[in-house]
N, C-alpha and C positions, 0 to 999 in steps of 0.2 A: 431697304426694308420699307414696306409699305406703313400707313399709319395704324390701320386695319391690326397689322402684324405684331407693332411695337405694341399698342396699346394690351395685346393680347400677352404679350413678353415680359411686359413692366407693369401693367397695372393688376391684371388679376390674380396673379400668385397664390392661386389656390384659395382666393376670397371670391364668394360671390357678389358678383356686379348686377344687380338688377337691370332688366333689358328689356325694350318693345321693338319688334317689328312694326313700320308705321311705312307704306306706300313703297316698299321692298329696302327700306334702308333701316340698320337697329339705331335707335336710340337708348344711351346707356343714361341711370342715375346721377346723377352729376355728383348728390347725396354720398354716394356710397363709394366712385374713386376719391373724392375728397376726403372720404374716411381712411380709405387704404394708404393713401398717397402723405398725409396729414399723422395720421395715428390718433387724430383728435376725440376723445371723449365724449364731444358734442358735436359731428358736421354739421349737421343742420346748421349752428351756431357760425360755427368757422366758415361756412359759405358764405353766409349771410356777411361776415364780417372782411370777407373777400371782393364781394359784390361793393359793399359801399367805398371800400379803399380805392379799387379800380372807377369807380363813380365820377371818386375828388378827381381825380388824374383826369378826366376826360372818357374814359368808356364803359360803356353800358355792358355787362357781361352776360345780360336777360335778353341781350336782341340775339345770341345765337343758341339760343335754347326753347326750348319746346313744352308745354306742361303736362304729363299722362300719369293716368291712373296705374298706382304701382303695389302690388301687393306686398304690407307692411310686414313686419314682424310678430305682430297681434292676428295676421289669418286678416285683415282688412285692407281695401286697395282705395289709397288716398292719390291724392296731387302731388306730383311730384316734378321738380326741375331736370327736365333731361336732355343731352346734347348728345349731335350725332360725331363721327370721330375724329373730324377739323374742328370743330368746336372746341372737343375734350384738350384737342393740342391747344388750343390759346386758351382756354381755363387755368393748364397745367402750368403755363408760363407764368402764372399770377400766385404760384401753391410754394411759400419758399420753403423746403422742405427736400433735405439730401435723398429720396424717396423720386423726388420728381428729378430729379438730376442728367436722369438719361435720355427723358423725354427733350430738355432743354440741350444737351450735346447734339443726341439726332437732328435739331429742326437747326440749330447752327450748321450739321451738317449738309443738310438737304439744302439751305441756304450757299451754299458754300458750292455745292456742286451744282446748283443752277447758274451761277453768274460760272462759272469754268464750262457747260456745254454754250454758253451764250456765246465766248467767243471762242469756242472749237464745238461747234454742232457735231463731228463723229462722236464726242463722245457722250451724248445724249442717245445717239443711234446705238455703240456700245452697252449704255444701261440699262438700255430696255431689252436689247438682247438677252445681257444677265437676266432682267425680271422674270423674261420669259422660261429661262432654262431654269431658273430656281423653282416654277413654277410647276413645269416636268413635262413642256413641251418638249416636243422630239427637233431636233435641230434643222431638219429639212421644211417642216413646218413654218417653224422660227425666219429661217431665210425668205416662203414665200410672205411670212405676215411684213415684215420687212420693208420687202421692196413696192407690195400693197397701200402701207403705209406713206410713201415715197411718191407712187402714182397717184395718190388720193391728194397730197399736198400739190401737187401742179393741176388738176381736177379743179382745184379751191382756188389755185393761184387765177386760171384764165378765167373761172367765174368773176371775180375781182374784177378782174381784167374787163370783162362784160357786163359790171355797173351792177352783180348781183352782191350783197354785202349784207342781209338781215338774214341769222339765224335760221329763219323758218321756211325762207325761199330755198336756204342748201338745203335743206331735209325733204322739201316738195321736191328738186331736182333729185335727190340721192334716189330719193321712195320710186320716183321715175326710172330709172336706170337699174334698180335690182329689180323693180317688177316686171320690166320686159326681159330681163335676164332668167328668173328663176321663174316667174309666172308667178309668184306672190310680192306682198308688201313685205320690209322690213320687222313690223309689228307682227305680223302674219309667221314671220322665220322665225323669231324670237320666239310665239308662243308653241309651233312645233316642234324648237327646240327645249323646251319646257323651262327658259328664261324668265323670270318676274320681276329681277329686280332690276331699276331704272338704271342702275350702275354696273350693270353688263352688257358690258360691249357685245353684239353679236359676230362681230366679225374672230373678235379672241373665241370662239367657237363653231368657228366654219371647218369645214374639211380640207385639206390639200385642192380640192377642185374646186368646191365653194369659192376658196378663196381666189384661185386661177382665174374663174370666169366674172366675179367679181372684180378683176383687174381687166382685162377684156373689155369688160363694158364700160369703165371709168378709163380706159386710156384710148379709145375709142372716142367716146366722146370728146373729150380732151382734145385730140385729133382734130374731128370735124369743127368744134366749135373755134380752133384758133386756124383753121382755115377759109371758115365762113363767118366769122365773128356778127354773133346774132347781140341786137342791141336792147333786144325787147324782154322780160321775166317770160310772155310764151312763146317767143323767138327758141330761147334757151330751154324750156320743154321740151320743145320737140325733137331739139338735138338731143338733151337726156335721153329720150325715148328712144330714139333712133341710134344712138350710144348702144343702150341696151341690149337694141332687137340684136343686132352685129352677135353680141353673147350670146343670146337667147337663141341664135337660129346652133350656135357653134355647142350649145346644151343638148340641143333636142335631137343634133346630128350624133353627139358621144353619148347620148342616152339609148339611142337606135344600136350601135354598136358593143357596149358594155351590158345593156338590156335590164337596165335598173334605175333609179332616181338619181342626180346630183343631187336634189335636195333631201339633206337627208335629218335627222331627227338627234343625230349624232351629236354630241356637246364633252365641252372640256370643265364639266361644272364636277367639285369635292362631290365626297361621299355626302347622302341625303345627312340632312340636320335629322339627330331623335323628336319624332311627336314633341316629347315634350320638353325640348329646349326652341320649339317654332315659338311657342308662347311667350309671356314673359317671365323671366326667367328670373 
């Protein structure tokens, strides 16, 4: 179970949780699970007296919180303390209240099952499976995101390999290798496939061949670059690039013959949120 999931299972129980979308991720009330979670008479209060406990101890529980205007009770929209949903989970660890009980079982267990795929990594590859089938991918899918998954880590491993190691240079090389594959950026897929938020993976939304030629090009590359081991960040462009085109020529050849797009507009995103739950809520 996701945190996303729990928080939605155990915290709102048919109470409304005040909410903002802020840069595609919500931020909830802190206010108002502290209320539901507490039963407290006063939250406001009871944070406040949460905050300073956790203080004495050594941590700050305002460095993972955000402040937005939240419309009150009174029809008026004030300041308010609010955290996104890793936040809410270490707030909840501070909430002693049989209410928060499940959120504290879960993160034991999610604890729990991290050091167990640590040392047997199948079954990390097993979990995600489930996620995905829970989810309502179709299983054929599932197996190519998989083994995508799998090429993409040896992809990461030789870059490594090739003295490439900051954040922004894998994303310059990725952005390289699906543009000469699909003919756009990354950014570019995301927004025809009508993606916004920073927490969508675009690939959990590719098609069966998206994701084919998408491997194509990242094990391609892979390939050439652990046979030419380029030492240079545009040494290793060009191999991205030339990673890519390999896809990119094998796209434009099954788009001649299929006589339609691979890329396509198609996504695995829920039903549209109502107007008026986009707002805050």
């Amino acid at each position: 179970m996701t945190a996303k999931e729990i928080i939605k299972l155990a915290v709102f129980e048919g109470k409304q949780i005040r909410k903002t979308l802020h840069e595609g991720e919500w931020w909830f009330s802190v206010i108002d699970v502290v209320g539901v979670l507490s039963d407290s008479d006063n939250p406001r209060d009871y944070w406040y007296r949460i905050k300073q406990r956790e203080k004495i101890s050594g941590t700050e529980l305002s460095t993972i919180c955000r402040q937005f205007k939240l419309e009150a009770s009174d029809g008026k929209r004030r300041i308010t303390d609010c955290s996104n949903a890793k936040g809410l989970l270490r707030i909840i660890q501070s909430i002693p209240s049989p209410k928060a009980e499940p959120f504290k079982q879960w993160l034991a267990q999610v604890g729990y099952d991290r050091i167990q795929e640590i040392e047997n990594p199948e079954l990390a590859q097993e979990r995600m499976k489930q996620l995905y089938e829970q989810k309502g991918y179709p299983k054929d899918w599932i197996d190519k995101r998989l083994r995508g998954i799998a090429i993409r880590q040896n992809l990461t491993d030789e870059w490594q390999e090739r003295g490439i190691t900051a954040e922004r240079d894998f994303s310059i090389l990725t952005a390289e290798i699906a543009k000469a594959t699909f003919g756009i950026t990354p950014s570019e897929h995301k927004d025809l496939k009508g993606l916004t938020r920073k927490n969508e993976n675009l690939r959990d939304h590719m098609t069966d061949l998206e994701l084919i030629f998408t491997m194509l090009g990242e094990k391609v590359t892979t390939e050439i670059s652990h046979a030419e081991k380029p030492d240079t960040f545009e040494k290793n462009k060009k191999v991205a690039k030339r990673g890519g085109s390999v896809a990119g020529t094998a796209r434009r050849e099954t788009e001649k013959e299929l006589g339609r797009s691979i890329v396509s507009k198609k996504n695995y995103l829920p039903k549209q949120i109502p107007a008026d739950e986009k707002e805050t809520a």
